[in-house]
C-alpha positions as CSV (number, residue, x, y, z in Angstrom):
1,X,78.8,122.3,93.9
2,X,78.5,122.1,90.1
3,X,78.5,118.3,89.9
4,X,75.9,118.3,93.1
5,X,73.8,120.6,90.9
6,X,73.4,118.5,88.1
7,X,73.1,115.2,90.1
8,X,70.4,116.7,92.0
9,X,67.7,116.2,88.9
10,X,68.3,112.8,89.3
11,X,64.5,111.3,90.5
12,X,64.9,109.3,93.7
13,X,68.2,110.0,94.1
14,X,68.6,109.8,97.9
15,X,66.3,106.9,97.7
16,X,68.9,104.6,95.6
17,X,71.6,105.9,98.3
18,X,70.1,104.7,100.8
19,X,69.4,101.2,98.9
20,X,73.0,101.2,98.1
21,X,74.2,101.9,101.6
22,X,71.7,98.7,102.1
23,X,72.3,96.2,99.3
24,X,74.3,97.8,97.1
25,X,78.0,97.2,97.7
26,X,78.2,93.4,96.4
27,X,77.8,92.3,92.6
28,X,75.3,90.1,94.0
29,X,72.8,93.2,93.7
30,X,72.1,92.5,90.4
31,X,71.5,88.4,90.9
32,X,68.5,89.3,93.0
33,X,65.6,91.0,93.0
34,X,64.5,91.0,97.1
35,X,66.4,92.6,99.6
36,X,65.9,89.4,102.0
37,X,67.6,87.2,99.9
38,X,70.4,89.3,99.1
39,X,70.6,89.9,103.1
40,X,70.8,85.8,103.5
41,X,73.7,85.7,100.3
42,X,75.3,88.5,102.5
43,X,75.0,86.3,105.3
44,X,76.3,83.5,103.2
45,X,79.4,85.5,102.9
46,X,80.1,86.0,106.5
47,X,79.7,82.4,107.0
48,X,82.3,81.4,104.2
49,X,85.1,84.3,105.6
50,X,84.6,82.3,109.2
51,X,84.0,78.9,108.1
52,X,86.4,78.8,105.4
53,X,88.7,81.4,104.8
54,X,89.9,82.2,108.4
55,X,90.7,78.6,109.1
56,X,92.2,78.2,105.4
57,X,94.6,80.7,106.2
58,X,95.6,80.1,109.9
59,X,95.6,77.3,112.5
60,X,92.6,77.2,114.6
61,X,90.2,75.3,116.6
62,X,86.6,74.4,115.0
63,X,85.3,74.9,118.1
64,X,86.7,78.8,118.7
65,X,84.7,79.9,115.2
66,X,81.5,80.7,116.3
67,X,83.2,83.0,118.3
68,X,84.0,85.3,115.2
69,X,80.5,85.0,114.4
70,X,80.1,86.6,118.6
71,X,82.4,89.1,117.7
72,X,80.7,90.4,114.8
73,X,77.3,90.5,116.1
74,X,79.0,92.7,119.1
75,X,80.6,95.0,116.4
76,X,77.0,95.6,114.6
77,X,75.0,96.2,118.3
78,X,77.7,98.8,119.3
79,X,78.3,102.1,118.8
80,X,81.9,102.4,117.0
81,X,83.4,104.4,119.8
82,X,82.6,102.0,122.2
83,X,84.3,99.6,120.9
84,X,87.8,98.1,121.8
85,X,89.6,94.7,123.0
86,X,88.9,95.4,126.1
87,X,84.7,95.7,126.1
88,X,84.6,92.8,123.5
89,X,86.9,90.4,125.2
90,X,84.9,91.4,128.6
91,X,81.4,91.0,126.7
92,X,82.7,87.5,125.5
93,X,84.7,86.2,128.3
94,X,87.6,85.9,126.1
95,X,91.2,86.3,126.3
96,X,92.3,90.3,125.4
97,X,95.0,88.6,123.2
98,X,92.8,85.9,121.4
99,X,90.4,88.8,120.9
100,X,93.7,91.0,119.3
101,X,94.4,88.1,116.9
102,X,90.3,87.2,116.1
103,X,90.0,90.9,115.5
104,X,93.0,91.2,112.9
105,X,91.6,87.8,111.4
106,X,88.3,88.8,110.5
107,X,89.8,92.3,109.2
108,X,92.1,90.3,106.8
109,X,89.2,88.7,105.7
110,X,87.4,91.4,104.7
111,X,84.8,91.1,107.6
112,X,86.3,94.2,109.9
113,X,87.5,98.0,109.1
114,X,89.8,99.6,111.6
115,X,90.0,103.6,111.8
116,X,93.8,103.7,113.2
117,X,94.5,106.3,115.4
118,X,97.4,107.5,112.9
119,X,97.5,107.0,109.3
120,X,101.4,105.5,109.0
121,X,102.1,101.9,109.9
122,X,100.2,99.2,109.8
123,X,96.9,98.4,111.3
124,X,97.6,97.0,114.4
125,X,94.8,96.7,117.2
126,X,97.4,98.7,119.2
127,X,97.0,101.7,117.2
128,X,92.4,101.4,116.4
129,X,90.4,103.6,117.9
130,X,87.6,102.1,116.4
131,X,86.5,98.5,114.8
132,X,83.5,99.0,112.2
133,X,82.3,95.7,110.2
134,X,83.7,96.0,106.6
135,X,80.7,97.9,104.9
136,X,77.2,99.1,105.0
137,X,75.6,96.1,103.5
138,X,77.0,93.6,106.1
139,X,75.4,96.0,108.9
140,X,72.1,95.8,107.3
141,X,72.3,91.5,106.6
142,X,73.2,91.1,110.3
143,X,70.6,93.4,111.5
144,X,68.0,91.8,109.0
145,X,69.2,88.6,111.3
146,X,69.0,89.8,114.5
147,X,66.4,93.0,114.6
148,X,68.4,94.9,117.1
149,X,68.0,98.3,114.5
150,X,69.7,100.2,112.6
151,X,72.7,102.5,114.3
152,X,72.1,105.6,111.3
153,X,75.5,107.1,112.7
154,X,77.7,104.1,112.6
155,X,76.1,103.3,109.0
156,X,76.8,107.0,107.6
157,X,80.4,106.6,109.4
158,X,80.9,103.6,108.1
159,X,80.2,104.6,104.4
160,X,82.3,107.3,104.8
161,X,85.3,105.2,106.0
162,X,84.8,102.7,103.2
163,X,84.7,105.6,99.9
164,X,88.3,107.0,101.6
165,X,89.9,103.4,101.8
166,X,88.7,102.2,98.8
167,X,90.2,105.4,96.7
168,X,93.8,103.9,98.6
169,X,93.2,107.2,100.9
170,X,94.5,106.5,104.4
171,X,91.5,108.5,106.9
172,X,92.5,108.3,111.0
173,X,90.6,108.9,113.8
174,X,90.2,112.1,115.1
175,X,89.1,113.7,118.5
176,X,87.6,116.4,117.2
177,X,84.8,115.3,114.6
178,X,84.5,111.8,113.3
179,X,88.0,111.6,111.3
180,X,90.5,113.2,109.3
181,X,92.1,112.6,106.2
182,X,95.1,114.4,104.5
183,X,94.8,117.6,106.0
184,X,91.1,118.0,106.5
185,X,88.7,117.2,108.9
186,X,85.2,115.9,108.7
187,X,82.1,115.4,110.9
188,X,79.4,113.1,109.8
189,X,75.7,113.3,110.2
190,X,72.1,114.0,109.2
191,X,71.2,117.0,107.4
192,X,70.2,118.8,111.0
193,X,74.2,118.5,112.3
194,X,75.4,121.6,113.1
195,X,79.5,122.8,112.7
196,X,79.9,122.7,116.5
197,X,82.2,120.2,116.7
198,X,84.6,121.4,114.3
199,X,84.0,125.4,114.8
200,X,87.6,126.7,114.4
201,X,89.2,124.8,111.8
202,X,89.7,125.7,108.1
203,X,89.9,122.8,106.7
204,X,86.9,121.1,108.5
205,X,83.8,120.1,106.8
206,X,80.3,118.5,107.7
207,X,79.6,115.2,105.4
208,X,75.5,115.5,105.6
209,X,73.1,112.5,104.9
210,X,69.8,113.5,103.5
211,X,70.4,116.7,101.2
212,X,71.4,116.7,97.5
213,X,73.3,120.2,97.6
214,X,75.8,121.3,100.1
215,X,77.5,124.9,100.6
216,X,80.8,125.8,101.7
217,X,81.2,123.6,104.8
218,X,78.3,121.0,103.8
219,X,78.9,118.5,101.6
220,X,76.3,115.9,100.6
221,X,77.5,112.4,102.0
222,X,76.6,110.3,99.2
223,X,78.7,112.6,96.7
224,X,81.9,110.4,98.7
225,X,80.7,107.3,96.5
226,X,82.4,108.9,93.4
227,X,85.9,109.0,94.6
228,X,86.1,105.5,93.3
């Protein structure tokens, strides 16, 4: 609350948030100076990890790589729990195990985030609930390239996902509210979401977009971006 307090005088604050959650994950920020172009380096990046560095690393067909670049333009124009072998080898007219093996490819190359259903083991497509694209930045480049808009739910649970992994934490999917990790639970939203979700619990908490204070069971989202 303290720290929240004193970040809080901080002009525009939720306004460079939300430009990080848009351009601000890369170094790359700083070698531009318009969003569009850092959205085309972005894309740049995508099209070395399928080009290059998937078929660097395993034996594959030329022909079966635009296929990843399918895949990921799926991921972005779905809601994460909609998402699963199943719908994307369907939506593709793919194989369910080629789509297992693309999937675990383009997660190795730091393309793909999986949010297992435990947090022991490795992460095997057997045990994701969901499949988000690696961060917030590569959401916003492929919607810059498409148009399809902006999921604000999958980009806030996305962010969210990304400050626990990145700190080495290990967060799991979770039935009730968006995931847990260690022992607590959280439910992500705007700065309207209620606790009803995660009424009950002691150890629950709301991660809120859009406020610069929390209370007890609110916690500003953006406050998750200096666990690491």
């Amino acid at each position: 609350m303290n720290i929240a307090t004193e970040l809080a005088s901080t002009p525009k604050l939720l306004g460079w948030f939300n430009e990080y959650l848009k351009v601000g994950y890369y170094p790359i920020f700083h070698s531009y100076h318009d969003n569009d172009d850092i959205y085309q380096a972005l894309i740049g990046i995508i099209e070395k990890g399928i080009y290059i560095d998937i078929p660097s690393c395993y034996k594959i067909k030329s022909g079966t790589m635009p296929v990843f670049k399918k895949i990921l333009n799926f991921i972005y124009s779905s809601p994460p729990s909609s998402i699963n072998v199943n719908k994307i080898a369907k939506s593709l007219k793919k194989d369910h195990s080629d789509v297992t093996k693309y999937l675990e490819m383009l997660r190795d190359s730091g393309l793909l985030r999986f949010l297992l259903i435990d947090k022991t083991g490795h992460a095997l497509m057997r045990n994701t609930e969901k499949v988000f694209l690696n961060n917030t930045n590569l959401f916003y480049a492929i919607e810059h390239e498409l148009g399809k808009g902006i999921d604000k739910e999958a980009v806030r649970e996305l962010f969210a996902l990304t400050c626990f992994e990145n700190t080495h934490l290990k967060p799991a999917y979770s039935k009730i509210g968006d995931l847990k990790c260690q022992d607590f639970l959280f439910e992500i939203g705007g700065k309207n979401k209620s606790t009803k979700q995660i009424r009950g619990s002691n150890t629950s908490f709301l991660l809120l977009d859009d406020i610069l204070i929390g209370t007890e069971k609110r916690i500003p989202l953006y406050l998750l971006g200096f666990l690491y």
